[in-house]
C-alpha positions in Angstrom: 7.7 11.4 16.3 5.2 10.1 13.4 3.9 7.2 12.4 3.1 6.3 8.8 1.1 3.9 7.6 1.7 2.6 3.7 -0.5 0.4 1.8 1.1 -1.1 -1.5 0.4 -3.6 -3.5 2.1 -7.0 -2.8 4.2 -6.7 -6.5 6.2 -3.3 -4.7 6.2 -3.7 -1.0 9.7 -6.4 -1.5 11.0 -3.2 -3.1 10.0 -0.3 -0.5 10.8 -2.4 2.2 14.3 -3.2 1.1 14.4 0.3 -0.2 13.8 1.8 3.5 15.7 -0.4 5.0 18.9 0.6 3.0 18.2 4.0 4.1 18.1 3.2 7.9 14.4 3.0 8.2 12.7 0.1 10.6 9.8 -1.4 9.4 7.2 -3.9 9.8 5.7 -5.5 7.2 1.2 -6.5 7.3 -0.3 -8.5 4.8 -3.2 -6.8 4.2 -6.4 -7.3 2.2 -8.4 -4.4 -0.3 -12.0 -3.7 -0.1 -12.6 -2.8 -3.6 -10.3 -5.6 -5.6 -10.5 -7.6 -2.3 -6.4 -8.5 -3.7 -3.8 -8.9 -1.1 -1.8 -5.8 -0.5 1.0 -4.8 2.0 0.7 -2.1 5.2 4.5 -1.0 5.9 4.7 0.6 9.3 7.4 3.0 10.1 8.1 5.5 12.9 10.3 7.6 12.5 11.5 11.8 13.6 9.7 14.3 12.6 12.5 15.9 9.9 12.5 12.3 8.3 8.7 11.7 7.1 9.8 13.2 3.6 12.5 10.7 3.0 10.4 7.9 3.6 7.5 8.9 1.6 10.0 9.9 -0.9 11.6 6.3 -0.6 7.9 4.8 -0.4 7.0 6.4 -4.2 10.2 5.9 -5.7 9.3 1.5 -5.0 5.8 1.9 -6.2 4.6 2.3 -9.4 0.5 2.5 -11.1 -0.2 0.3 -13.3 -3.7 -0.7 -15.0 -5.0 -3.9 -14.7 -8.1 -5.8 -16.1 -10.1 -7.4 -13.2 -13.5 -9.1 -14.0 -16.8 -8.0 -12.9 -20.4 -9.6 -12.9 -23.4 -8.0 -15.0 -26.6 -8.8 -15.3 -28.3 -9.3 -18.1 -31.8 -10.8 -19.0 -33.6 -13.4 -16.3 -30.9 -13.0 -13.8 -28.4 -14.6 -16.0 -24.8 -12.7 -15.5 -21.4 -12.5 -17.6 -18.6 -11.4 -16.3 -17.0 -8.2 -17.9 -13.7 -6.9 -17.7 -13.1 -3.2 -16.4 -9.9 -1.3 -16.3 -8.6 -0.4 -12.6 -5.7 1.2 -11.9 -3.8 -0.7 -9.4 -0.3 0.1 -7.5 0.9 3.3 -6.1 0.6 3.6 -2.9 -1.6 5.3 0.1 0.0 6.8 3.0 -1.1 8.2 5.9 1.0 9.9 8.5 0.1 10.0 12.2 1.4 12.1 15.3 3.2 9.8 18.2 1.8 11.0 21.2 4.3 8.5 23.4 7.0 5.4 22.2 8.3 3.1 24.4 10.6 -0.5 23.2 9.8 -2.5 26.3 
């Protein structure tokens, strides 16, 4: 059994989730925050068999798309003063990790 761990951004989890759902996954839905953008995103956990990690990774890219986005960030200039510039980041996907079960129990 495996566990995987997907981090998407807020604007596709609706989509993955329902998505996985539809194809008999269970999952559970974190808000989650980023360290870098500090934005909101979404962890989806699913377990699932072994011979099933491929569909739901497949499931989890088909709902999530990259897009760039322009976020602000703060230089300096001259006597401390600071302006905010805008950089390009790109945003969405998703990052999945997949992790072995060593036990599962539904108490």
């Amino acid at each position: 059994m495996k566990l995987i761990l997907a981090i998407l951004s807020n604007e596709d989890s609706s989509a993955a989730n329902h998505l996985l759902n539809k194809n008999g996954f269970q999952v559970t839905k974190l808000a989650t925050t980023g360290g870098f953008l500090r934005a909101g995103n979404t962890t989806l956990m699913i377990g699932c068999e072994d011979d099933l990690v491929e569909k739901a990774i497949q499931l989890i890219e088909e709902s999530s798309r990259k897009r760039i986005e322009m976020v602000p960030t703060a230089a300096g200039y001259d006597m401390g003063r600071y302006m905010n510039l805008p950089m390009e980041v790109q945003v969405g996907g998703a990052t999945i990790f997949v992790i072995d079960v060593e036990q599962f129990k539904k108490v």
